[in-house]
C-alpha positions as CSV (number, residue, x, y, z in Angstrom):
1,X,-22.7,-19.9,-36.5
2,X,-24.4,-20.7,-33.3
3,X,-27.4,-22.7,-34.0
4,X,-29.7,-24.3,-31.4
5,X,-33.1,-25.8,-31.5
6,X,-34.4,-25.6,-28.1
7,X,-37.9,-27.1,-26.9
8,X,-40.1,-24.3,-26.3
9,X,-41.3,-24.2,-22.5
10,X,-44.7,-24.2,-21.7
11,X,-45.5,-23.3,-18.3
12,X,-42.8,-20.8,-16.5
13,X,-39.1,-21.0,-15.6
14,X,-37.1,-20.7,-12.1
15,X,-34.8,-17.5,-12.5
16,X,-31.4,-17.7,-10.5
17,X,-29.8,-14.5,-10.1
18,X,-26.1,-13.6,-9.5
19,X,-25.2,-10.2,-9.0
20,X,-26.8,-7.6,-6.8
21,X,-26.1,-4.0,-8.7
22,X,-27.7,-2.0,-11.0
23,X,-28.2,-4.3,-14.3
24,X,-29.6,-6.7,-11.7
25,X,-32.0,-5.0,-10.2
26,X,-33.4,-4.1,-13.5
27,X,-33.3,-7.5,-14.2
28,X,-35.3,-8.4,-11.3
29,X,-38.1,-6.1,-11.7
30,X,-38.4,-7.5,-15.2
31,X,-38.6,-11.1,-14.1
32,X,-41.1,-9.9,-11.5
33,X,-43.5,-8.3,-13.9
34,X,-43.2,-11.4,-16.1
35,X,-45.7,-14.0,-15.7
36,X,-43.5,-16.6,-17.4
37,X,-40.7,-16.6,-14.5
38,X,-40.5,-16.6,-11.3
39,X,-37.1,-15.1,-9.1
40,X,-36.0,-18.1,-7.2
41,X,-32.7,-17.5,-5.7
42,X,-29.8,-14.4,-5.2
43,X,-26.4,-14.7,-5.3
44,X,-24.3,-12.2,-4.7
45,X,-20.0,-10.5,-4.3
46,X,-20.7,-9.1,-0.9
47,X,-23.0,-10.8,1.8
48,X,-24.5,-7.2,2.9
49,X,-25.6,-6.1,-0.3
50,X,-26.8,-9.8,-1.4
51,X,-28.8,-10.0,2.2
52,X,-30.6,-7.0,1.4
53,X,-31.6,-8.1,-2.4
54,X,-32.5,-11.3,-0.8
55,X,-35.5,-9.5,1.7
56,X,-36.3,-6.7,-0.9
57,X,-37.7,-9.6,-3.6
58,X,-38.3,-12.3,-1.1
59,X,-36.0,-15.3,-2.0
60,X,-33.2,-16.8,-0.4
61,X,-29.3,-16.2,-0.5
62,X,-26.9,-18.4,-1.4
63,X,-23.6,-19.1,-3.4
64,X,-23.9,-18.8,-7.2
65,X,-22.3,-22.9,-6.6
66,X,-25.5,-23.5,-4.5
67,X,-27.7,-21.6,-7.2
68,X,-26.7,-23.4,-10.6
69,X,-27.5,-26.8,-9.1
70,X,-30.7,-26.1,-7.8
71,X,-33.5,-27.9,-9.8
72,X,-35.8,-25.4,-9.5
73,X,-33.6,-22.9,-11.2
74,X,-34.1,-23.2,-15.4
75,X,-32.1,-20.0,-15.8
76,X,-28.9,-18.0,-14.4
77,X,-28.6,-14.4,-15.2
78,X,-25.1,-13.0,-14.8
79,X,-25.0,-9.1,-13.6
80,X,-22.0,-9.4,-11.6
81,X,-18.6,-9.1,-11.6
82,X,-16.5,-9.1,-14.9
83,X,-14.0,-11.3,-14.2
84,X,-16.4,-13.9,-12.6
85,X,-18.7,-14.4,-15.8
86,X,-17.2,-17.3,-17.0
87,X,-16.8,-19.6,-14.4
88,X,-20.1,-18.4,-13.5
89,X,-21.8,-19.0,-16.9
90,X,-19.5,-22.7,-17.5
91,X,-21.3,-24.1,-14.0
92,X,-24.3,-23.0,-15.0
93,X,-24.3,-24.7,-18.2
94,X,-22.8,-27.6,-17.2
95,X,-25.6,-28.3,-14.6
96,X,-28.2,-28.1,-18.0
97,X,-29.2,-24.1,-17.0
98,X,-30.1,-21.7,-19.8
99,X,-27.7,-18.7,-19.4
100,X,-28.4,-14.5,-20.0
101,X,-24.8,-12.8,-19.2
102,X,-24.0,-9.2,-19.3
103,X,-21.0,-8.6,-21.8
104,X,-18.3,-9.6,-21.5
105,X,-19.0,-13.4,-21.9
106,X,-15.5,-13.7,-20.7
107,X,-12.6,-11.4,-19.9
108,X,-10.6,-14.1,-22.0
109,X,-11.4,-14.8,-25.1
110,X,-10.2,-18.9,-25.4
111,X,-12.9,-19.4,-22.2
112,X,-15.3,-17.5,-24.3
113,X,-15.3,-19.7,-27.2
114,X,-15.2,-22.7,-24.6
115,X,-18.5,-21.7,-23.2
116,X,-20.4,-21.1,-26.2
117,X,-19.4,-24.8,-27.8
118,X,-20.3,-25.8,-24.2
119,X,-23.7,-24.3,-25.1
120,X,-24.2,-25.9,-28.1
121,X,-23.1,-29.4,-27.1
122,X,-25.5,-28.8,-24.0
123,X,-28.0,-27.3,-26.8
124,X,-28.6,-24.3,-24.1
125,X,-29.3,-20.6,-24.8
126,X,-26.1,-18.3,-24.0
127,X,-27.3,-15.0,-24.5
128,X,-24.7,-12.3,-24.1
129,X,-26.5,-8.9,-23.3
130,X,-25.9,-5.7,-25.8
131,X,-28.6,-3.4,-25.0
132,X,-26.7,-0.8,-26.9
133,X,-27.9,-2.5,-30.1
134,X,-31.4,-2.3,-28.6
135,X,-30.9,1.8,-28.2
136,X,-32.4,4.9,-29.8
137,X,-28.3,5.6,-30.4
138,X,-28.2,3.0,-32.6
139,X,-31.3,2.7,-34.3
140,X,-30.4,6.3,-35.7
141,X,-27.2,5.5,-36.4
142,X,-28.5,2.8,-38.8
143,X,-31.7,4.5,-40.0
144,X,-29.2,7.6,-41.1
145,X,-26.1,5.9,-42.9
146,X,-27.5,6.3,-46.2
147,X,-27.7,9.7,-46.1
148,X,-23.6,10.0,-45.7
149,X,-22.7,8.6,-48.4
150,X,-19.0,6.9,-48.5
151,X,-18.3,6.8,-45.2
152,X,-14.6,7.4,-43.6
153,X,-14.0,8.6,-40.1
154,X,-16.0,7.4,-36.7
155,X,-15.1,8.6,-33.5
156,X,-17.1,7.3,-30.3
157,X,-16.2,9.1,-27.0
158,X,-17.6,8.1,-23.2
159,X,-16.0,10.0,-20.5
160,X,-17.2,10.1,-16.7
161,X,-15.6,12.1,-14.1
162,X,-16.2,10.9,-10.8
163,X,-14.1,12.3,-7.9
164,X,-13.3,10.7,-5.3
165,X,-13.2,7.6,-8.1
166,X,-14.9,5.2,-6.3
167,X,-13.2,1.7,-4.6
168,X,-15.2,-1.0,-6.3
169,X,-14.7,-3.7,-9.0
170,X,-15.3,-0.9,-12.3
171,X,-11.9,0.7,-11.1
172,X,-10.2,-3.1,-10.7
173,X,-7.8,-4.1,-12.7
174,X,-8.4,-7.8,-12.9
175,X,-12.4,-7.5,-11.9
176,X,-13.2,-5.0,-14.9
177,X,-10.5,-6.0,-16.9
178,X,-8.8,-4.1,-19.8
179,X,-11.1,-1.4,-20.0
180,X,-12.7,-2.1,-23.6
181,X,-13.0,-5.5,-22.9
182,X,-15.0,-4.5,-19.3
183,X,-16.4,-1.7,-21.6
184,X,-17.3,-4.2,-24.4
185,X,-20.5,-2.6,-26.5
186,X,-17.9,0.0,-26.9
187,X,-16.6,-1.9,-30.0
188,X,-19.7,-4.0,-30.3
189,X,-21.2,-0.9,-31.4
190,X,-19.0,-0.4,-34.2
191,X,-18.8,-3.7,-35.6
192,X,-22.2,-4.1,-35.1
193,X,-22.9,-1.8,-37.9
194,X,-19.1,-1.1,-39.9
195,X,-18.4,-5.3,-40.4
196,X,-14.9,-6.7,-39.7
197,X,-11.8,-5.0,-38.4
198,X,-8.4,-5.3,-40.2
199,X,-6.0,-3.8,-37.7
200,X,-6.1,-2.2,-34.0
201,X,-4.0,0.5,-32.2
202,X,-4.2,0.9,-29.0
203,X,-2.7,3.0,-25.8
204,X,-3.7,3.0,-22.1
205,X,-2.9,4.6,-18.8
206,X,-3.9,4.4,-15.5
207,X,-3.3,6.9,-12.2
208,X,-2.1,6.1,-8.7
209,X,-3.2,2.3,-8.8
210,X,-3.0,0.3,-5.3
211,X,-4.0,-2.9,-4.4
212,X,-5.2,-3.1,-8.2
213,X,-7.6,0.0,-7.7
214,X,-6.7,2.4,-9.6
215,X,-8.5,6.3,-9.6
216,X,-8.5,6.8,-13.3
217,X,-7.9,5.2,-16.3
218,X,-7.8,6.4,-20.3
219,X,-8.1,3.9,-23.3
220,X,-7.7,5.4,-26.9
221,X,-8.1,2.8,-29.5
222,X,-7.7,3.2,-33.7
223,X,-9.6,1.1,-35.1
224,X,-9.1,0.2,-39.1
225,X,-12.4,-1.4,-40.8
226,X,-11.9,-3.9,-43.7
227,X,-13.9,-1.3,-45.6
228,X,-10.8,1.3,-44.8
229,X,-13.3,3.4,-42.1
230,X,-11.1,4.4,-39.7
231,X,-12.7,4.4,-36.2
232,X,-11.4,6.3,-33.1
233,X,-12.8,4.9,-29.5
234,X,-12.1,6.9,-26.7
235,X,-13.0,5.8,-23.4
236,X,-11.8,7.4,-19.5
237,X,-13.2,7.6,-16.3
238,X,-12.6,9.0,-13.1
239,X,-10.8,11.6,-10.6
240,X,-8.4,12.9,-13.8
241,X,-11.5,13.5,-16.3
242,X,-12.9,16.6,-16.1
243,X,-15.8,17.0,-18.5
244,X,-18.8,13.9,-19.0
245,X,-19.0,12.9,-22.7
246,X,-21.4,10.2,-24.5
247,X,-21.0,11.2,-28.4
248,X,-20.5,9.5,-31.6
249,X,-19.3,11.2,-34.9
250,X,-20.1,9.5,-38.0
251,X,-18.2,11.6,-41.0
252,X,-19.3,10.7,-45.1
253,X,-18.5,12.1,-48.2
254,X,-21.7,13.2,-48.3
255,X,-22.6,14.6,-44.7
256,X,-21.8,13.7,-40.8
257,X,-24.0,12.4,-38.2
258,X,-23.7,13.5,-34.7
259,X,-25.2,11.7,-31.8
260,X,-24.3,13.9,-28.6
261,X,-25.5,13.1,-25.2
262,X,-29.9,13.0,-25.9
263,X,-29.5,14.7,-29.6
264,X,-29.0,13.7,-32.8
265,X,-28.2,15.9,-35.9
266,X,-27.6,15.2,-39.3
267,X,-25.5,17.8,-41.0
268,X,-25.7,18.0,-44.7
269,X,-24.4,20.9,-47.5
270,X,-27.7,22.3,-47.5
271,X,-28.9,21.7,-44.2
272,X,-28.4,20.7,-40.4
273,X,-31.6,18.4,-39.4
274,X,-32.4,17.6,-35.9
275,X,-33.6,13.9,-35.2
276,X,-35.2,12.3,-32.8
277,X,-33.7,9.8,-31.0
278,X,-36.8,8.1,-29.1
279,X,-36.1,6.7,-25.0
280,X,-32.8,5.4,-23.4
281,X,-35.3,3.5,-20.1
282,X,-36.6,0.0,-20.3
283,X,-33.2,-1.6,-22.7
284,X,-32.8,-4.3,-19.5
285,X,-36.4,-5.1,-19.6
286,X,-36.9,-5.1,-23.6
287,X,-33.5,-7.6,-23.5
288,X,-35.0,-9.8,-21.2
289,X,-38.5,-10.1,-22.6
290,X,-36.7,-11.0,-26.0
291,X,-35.2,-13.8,-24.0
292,X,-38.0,-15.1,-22.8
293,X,-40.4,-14.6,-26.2
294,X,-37.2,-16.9,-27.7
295,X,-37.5,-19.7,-25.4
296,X,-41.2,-20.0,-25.1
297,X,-42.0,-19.0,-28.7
298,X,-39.0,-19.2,-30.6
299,X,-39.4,-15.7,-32.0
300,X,-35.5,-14.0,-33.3
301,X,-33.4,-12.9,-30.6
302,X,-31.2,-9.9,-31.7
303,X,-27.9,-10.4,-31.0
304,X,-25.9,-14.0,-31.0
305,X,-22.7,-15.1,-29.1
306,X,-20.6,-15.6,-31.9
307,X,-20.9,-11.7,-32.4
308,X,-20.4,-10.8,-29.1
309,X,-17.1,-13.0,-29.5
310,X,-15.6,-11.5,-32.3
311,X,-16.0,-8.3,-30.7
312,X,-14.5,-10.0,-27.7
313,X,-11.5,-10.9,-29.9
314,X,-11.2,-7.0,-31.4
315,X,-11.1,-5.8,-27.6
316,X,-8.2,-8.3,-27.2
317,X,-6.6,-6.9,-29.9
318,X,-6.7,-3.7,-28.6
319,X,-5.4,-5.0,-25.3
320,X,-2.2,-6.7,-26.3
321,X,-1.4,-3.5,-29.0
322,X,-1.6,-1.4,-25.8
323,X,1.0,-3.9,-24.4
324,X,3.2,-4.1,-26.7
325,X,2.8,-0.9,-28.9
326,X,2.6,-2.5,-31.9
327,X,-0.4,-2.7,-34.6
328,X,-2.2,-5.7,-33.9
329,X,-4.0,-7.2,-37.4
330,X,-6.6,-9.3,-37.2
331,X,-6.1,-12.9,-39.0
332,X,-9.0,-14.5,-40.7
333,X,-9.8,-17.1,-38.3
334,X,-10.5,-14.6,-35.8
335,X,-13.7,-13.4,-38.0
């Protein structure tokens, strides 16, 4: 478990950013509308990008080394890079910072289990983002799995054409990492809701990679739940996809639900019902506001990093069965 019992802060807290994309911009503007922080410092991959962050909100660049020691920065948010998480969220916590990090924690999963004993022994928040938990997605997936009855196939697709693929870190091999590691709340999804996986399957390929860009990739993972659901996770992007997809299938004894895109239909013998799925906007925001009502009230957050890390350890899985084509199982200390 991952237990802490942090001082509640009175006052307000220095924000240190690293990252200069889309997640942190949305973090920004959330930090900016909060009275309880302040944006103190940018960091960013690229000094173009980061100099222009830097004069849209006012506050100085400077390397994420120069940003975790500064002592008017109580917290560093992590919104860049995949592969640069940990190291990130390690010096952050080892200069006494509370840490927010977009999933992954890590891209391996030994570093992510250092970092969150790190954050115990430093008794600091490491909050791993999953705003897909937060989403009207999931809250109908959960509101609606009584109605199915025994439940026994899943399939979860996301597919994005993009042509010409573009040349930055989400099409690098060692930046994004194995794609459903990089494309974690894939499988945090799942487990979030099915429990704990017995075995993985796994196969990958990638198209006309150079200099560790590559234009398109496809992941297709089986996943067996200890309950014997058997899920299917698809997930491709790029010049070689020709058709968007966002859509789960949920399939029971007793009816399917079927979240496709902005609708939702439960599909019964007697009926097919429409449902309502409620807004996608303001997950960023609603994440960090959680974050904040947590350390200056205590209140739940909704997610911890132990789950984010057995997720983690699934995605690995899936990663070394695509290796090796074997079925990977699942021992019990990786629960």
């Amino acid at each position: 478990m991952y237990n802490l019992e942090l001082p509640l802060l009175k006052n307000f807290m220095g924000v240190g950013l690293v990252g200069t994309g889309y997640a942190a911009r949305l973090r920004a503007e959330a930090f900016d509308q909060d009275h309880r922080t302040k944006l103190v410092a940018i960091a960013g991959h690229t000094p173009e990008k980061t100099g222009n962050f830097s004069k849209a909100y006012q506050i100085p660049m400077m390397t994420y080394q120069e940003l975790v020691v500064r002592e008017d920065v109580d917290l560093v948010v992590i919104a860049g890079i995949n592969s640069d998480h940990g190291k990130i969220a390690r010096a952050a916590l080892e200069n006494d910072k509370h840490v927010i990090v977009e999933y992954p924690l890590a891209v391996d999963v030994q570093e992510a289990e250092q970092l969150i004993a790190l954050a115990q022994a430093k008794n600091k928040l490491l909050h791993v983002e999953h705003i897909e938990l937060l989403g009207g997605w999931h809250q109908t997936l959960k509101q609606n799995l009584d109605e199915l009855g025994q439940l026994f196939y899943v399939r979860l697709s996301t597919t994005k054409p993009e042509r010409p693929a573009p040349r930055k870190w989400t099409y690098h091999h060692n930046y994004f990492g194995f794609p459903l590691i990089g494309a974690l709340s894939r499988l945090h999804r799942l487990i979030d809701v099915f429990g704990e996986v017995f075995s993985v399957n796994c196969h990958q390929r990638y198209w006309q990679t150079e200099n560790d860009y590559y234009q398109s990739c496809l992941c297709t993972a089986q996943l067996c739940f200890k309950s014997g659901l058997l899920a299917q996770v698809i997930y491709s992007k790029g010049e070689t996809v020709w058709q968007s997809e966002r859509k789960l299938e949920i399939h029971g004894e007793n009816g399917g639900l079927i979240l496709d895109g902005n609708t939702a239909a439960l599909i019964q013998p007697k009926e097919t019902r429409l449902i309502d799925m409620g807004q996608r906007q303001g997950l960023f925001a609603k994440d960090t506001t959680m974050v904040l009502d947590y350390l200056f009230d205590g209140k739940p957050l909704y997610v911890t990093p132990t789950a984010s890390l057995y997720s983690l350890k699934v995605a690995d899985a899936a990663r070394r069965a695509a290796e090796t084509g074997l079925t990977i199982f699942l021992t019990t200390d990786e629960s």
